[in-house]
Backbone as JSON Lines, residues from 0, in Angstrom:
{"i":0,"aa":"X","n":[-11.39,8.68,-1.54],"ca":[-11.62,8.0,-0.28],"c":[-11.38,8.89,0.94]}
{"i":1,"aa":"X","n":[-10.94,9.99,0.37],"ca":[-10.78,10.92,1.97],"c":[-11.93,11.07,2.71]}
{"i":2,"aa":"X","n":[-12.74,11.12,2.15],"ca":[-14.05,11.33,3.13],"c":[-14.25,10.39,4.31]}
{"i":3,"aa":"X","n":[-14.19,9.0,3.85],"ca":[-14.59,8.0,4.38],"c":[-12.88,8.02,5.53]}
{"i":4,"aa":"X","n":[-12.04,8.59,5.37],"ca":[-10.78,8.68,6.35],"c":[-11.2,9.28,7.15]}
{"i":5,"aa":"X","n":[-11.69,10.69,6.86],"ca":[-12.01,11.88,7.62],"c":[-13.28,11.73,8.82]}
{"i":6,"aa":"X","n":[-14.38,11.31,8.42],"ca":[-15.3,10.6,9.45],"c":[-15.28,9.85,10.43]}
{"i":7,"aa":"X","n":[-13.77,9.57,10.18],"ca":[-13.46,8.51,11.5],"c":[-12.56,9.63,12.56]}
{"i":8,"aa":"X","n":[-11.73,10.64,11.98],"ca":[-11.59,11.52,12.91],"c":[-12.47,12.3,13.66]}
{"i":9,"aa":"X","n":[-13.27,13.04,12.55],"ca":[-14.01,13.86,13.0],"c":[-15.54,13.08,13.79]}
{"i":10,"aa":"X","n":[-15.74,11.85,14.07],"ca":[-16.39,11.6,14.78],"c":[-15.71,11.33,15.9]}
{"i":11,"aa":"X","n":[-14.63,11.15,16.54],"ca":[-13.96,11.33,17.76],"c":[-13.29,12.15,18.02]}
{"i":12,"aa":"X","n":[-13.23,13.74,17.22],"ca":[-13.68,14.82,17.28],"c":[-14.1,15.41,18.04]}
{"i":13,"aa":"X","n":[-15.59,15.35,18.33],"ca":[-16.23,14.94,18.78],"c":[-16.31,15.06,20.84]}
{"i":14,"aa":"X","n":[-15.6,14.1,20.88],"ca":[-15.13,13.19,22.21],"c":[-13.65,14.02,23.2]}
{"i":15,"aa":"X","n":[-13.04,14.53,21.7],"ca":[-11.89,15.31,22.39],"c":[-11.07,16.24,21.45]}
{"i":16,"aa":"X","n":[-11.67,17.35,21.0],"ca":[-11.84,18.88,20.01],"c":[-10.19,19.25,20.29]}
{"i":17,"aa":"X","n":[-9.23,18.66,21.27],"ca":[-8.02,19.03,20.64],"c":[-7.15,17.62,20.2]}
{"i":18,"aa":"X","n":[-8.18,16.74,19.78],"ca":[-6.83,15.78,18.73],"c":[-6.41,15.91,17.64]}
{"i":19,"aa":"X","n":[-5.17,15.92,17.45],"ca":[-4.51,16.11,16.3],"c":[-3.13,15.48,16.43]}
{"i":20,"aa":"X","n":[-2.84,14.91,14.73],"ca":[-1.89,13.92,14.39],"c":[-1.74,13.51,13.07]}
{"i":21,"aa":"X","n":[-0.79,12.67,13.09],"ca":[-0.88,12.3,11.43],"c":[-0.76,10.33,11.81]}
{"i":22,"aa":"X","n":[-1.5,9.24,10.72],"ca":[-1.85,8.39,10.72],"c":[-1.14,7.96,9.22]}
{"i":23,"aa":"X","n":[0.26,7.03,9.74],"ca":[0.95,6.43,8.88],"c":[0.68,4.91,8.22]}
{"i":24,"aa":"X","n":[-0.32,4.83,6.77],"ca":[-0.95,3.63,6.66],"c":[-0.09,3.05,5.82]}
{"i":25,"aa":"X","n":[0.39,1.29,5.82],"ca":[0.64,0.89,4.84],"c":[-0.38,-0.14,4.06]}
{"i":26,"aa":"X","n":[-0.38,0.09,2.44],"ca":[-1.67,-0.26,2.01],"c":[-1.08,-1.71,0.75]}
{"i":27,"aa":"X","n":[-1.92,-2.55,0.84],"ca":[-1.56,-3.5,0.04],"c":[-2.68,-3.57,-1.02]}
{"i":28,"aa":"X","n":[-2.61,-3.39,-2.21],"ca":[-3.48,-3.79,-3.06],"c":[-3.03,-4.97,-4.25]}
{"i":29,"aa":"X","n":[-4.62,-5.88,-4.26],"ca":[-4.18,-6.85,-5.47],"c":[-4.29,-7.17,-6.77]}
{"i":30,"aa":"X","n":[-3.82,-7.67,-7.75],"ca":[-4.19,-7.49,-9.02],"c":[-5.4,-7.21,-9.72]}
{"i":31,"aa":"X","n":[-6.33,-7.8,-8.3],"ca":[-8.09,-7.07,-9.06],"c":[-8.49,-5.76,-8.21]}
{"i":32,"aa":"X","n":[-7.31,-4.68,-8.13],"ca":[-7.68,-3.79,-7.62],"c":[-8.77,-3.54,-6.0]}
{"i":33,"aa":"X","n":[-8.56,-4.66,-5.3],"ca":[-9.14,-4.41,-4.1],"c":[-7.94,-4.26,-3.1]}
{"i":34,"aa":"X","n":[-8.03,-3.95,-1.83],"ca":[-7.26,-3.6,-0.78],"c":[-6.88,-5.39,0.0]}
{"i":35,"aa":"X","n":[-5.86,-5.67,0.26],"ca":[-5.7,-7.25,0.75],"c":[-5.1,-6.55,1.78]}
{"i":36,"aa":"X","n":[-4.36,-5.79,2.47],"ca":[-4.44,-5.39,3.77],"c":[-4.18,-4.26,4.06]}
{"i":37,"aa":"X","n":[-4.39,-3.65,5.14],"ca":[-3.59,-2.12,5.57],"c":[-3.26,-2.04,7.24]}
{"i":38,"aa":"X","n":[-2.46,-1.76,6.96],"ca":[-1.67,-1.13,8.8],"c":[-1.1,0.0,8.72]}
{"i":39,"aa":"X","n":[-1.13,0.19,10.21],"ca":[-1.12,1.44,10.87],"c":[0.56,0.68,11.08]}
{"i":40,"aa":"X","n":[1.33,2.21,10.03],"ca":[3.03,2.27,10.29],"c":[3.56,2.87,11.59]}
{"i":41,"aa":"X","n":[2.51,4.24,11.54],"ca":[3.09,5.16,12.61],"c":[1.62,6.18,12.66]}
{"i":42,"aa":"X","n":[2.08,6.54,14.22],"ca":[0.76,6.88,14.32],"c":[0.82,8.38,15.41]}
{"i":43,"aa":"X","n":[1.04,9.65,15.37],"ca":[1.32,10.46,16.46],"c":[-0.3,11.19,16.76]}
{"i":44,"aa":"X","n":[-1.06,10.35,16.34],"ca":[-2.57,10.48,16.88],"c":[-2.78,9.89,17.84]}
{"i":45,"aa":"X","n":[-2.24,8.38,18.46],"ca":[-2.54,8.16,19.35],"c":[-3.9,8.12,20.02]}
{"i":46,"aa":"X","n":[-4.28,7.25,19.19],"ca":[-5.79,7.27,19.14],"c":[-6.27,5.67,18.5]}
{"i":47,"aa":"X","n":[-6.57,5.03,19.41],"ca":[-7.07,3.52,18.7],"c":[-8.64,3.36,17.63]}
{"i":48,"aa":"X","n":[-9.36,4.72,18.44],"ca":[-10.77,4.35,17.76],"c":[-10.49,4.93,16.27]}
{"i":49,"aa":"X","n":[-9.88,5.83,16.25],"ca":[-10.02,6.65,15.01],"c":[-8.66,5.74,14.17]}
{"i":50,"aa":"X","n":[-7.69,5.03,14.85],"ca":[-7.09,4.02,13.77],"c":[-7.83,2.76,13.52]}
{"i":51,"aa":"X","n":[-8.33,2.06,14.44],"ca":[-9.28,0.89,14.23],"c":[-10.33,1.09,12.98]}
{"i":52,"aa":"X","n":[-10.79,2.54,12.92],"ca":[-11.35,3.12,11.71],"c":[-11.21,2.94,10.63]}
{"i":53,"aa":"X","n":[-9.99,3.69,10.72],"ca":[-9.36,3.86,9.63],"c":[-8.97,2.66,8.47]}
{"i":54,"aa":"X","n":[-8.47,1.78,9.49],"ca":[-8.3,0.16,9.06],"c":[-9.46,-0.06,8.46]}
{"i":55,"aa":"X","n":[-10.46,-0.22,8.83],"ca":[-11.81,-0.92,8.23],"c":[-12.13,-0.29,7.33]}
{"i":56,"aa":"X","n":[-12.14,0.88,6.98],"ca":[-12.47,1.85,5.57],"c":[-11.75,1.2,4.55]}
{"i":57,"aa":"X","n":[-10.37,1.67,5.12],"ca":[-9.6,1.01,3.52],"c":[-9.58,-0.63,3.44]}
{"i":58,"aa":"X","n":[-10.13,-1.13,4.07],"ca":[-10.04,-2.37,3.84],"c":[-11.05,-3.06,3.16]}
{"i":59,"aa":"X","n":[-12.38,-1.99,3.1],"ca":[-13.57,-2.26,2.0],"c":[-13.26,-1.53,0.58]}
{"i":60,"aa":"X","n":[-12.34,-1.04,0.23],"ca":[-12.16,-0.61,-0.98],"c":[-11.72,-1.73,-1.99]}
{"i":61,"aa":"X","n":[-12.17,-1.23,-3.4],"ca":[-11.62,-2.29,-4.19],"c":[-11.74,-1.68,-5.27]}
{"i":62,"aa":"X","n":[-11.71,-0.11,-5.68],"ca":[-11.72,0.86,-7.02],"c":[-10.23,0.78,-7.32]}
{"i":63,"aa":"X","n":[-9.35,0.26,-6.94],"ca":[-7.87,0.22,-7.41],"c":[-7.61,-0.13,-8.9]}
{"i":64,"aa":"X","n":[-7.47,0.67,-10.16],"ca":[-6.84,0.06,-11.41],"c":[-6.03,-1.26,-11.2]}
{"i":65,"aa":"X","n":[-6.76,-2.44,-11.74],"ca":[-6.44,-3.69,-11.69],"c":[-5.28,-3.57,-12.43]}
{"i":66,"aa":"X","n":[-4.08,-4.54,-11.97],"ca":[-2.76,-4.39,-12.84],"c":[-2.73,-6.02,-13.25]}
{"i":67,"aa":"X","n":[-1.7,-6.29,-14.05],"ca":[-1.04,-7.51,-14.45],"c":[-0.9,-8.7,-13.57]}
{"i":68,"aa":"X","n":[-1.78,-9.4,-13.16],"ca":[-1.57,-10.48,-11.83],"c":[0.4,-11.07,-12.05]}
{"i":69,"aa":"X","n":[0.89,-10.92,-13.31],"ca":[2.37,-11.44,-12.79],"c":[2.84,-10.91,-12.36]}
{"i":70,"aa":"X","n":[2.89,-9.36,-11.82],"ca":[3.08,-8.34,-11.25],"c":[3.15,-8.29,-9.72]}
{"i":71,"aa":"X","n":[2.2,-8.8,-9.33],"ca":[2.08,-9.69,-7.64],"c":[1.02,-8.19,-7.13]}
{"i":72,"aa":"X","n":[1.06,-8.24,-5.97],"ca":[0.71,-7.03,-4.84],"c":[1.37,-5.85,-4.94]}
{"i":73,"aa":"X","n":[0.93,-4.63,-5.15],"ca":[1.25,-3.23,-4.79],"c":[1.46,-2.86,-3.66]}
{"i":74,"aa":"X","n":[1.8,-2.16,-3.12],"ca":[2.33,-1.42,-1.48],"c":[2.88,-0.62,-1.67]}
{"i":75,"aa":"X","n":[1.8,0.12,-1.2],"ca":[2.05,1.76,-0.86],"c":[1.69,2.57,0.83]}
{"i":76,"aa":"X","n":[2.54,3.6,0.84],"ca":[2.34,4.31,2.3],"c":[1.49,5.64,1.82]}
{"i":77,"aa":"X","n":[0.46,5.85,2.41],"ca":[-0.23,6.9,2.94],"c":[-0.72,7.67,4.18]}
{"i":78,"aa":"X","n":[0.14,8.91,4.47],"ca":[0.06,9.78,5.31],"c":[-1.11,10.29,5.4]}
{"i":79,"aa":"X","n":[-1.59,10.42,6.54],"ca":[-3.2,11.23,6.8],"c":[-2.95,12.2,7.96]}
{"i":80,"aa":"X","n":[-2.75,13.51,7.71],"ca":[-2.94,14.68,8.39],"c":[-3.84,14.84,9.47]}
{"i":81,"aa":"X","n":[-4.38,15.24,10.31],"ca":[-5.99,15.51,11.22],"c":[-5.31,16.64,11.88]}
{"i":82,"aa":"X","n":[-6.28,17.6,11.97],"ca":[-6.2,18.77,12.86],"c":[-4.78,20.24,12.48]}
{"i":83,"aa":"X","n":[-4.19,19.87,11.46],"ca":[-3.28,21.19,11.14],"c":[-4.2,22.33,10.38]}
């Protein structure tokens, strides 16, 4: 899925060639392996278009290895780099 992360930087990119930051997501996935929510933890990008992005990408995913529904929701944090 990095690609589909990366397009949202590098198209506002674009707009202003020195942004750079890292984009702290927290990701919820559910027993049928789709995404049920994600937020922005922390963010030193400072940048709404390229987090508003970001949100909507992972929020159409649903390739997640389906687990045990008695198991409940997964949550996990993923760091996203831009510009180092």
């Amino acid at each position: 899925h990095v690609p589909a992360v990366r397009y949202c930087y590098e198209r506002e990119l674009k707009r202003n060639p020195n942004l750079k930051g890292k984009v702290s997501v927290r990701i919820t996935v559910g027993p049928d392996g789709a995404v049920k929510d994600a937020a922005i933890v922390s963010s030193t990008l400072n940048n709404e278009r390229v987090e508003r992005c970001i949100l909507a990408r992972i929020r159409l995913w649903k390739d997640f290895k389906p687990i045990d529904p008695s198991e409940g929701d997964v949550t996990f944090r993923q760091v996203y780099a831009f510009g180092y």
